[in-house]
N, C-alpha and C positions, 0 to 999 in steps of 0.2 A: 329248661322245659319249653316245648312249643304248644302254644293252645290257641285252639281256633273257635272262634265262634261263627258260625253260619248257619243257613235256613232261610226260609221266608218270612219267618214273624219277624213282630218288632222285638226289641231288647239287646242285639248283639252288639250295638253301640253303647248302650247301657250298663250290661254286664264286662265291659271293656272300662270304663269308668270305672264302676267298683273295685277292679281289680286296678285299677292304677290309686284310689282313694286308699287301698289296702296297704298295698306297697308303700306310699307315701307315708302313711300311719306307722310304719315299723321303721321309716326314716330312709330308705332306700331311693336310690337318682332316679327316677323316670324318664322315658324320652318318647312323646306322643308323634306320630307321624299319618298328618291326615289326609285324605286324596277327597276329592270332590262334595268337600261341605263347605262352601265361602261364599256364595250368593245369598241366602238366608243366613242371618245369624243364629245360630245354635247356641242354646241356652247356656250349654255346657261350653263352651269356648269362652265365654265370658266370666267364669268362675277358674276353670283351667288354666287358663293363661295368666293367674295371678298365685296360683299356687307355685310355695316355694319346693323345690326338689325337683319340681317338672320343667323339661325342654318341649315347645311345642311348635311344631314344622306343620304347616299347611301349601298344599300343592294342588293342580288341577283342579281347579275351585268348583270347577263347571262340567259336569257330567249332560254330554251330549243327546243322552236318553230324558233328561227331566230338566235340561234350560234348550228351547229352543233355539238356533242360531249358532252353535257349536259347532267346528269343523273337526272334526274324528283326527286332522292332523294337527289341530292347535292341542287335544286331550294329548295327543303320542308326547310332543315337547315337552308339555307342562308335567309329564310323569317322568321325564328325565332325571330333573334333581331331584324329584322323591326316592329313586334308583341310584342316583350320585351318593345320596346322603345316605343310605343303605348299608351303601359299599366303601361308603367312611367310617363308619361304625361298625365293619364287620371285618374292618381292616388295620382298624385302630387298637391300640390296649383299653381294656375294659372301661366303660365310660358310664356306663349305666346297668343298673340292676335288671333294670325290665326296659321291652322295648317294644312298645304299640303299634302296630301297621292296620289305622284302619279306613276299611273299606278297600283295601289292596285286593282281597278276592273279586270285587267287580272289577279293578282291574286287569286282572289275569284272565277273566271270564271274556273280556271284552277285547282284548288283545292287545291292552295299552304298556303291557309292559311284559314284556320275557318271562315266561314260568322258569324255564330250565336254569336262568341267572338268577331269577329271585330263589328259586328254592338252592342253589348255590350259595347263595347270600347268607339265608335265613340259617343251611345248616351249620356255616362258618360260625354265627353272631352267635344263633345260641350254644356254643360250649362257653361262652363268660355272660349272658346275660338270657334272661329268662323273654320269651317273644309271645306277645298275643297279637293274633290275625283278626279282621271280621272281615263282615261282607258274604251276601249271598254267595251262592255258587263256589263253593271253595273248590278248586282240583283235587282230585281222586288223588294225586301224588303230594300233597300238599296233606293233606286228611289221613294217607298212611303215614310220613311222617313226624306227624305231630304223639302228643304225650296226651294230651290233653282233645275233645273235639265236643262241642256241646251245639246241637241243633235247636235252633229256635224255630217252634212250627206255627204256622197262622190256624188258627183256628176260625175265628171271628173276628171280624174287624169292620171299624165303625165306616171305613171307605165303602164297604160292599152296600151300604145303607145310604152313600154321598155325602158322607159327611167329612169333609176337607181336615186336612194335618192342621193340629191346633199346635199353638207358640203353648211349649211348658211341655206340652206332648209328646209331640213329634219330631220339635224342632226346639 
């Protein structure tokens, strides 16, 4: 199954958790693969990276829209081996049950990485292992593909008021 979480609201990283807390609960291999969360520490990386059954890859730490000083060609490189390791696992005999890509849709949106190879990728991996996407902006071809597609919408949000990403929160 391919499931995508995307929108504007908050939660598609959230509901990306659950679903790996889930699968880990029935005992199944996980494998998280994360693009552009390593500047702040993320709550959740610090609880992740200790649980057993999970693999957890972090790439392109730095998203050139929200760290200052990022050159659009160090994002292209640093999404290479997140694209390497893709295509290792969608080329390998089955390794994992589930397999997380996220925040990969801002990458596709943003141009850091081939839509036409990732969704090659993605339709390869999942006939042996179950794939969830996030990230805003998902492709219209990536959104007919999938099994699954659950929109998160902002409604209200305490930015619109100034009031800054809280650690527990946001991060």
């Amino acid at each position: 199954m391919i499931i995508v979480n995307t929108g504007d609201g908050k939660g598609k990283t959230t509901a990306s958790i659950g679903q790996i807390v889930r699968a880990l609960g029935h005992g199944f291999k996980v494998c998280l693969i994360q693009l552009f969360k390593g500047e702040v520490f993320y709550g959740e990386q610090n609880i992740l990276t200790k649980l057993e059954g999970l693999d957890f890859f972090s790439y392109a730490k730095k998203h050139p829209y929200c760290i200052k000083g990022v050159a659009l060609e160090q994002v292209n490189r640093e999404c290479i081996p997140a694209m390497e390791k893709l295509a290792e696992l969608a080329d390998s005999p089955k390794k994992y049950d589930m397999v997380v890509l996220e925040e990969f849709n801002i990458a596709l949106r943003d141009g850091f990485i081939d839509k036409a190879s990732f969704l090659e990728l993605i339709k390869k991996l999942s006939q042996k292992s179950d794939i969830v996407v996030t990230g805003r902006s998902a492709p219209m071809e990536l959104v007919e593909m999938a099994d699954l597609v659950a929109e998160m919408r902002e409604i209200k949000h305490p930015y619109q008021k100034g009031i800054a990403a809280r650690r527990g929160i946001e991060f």
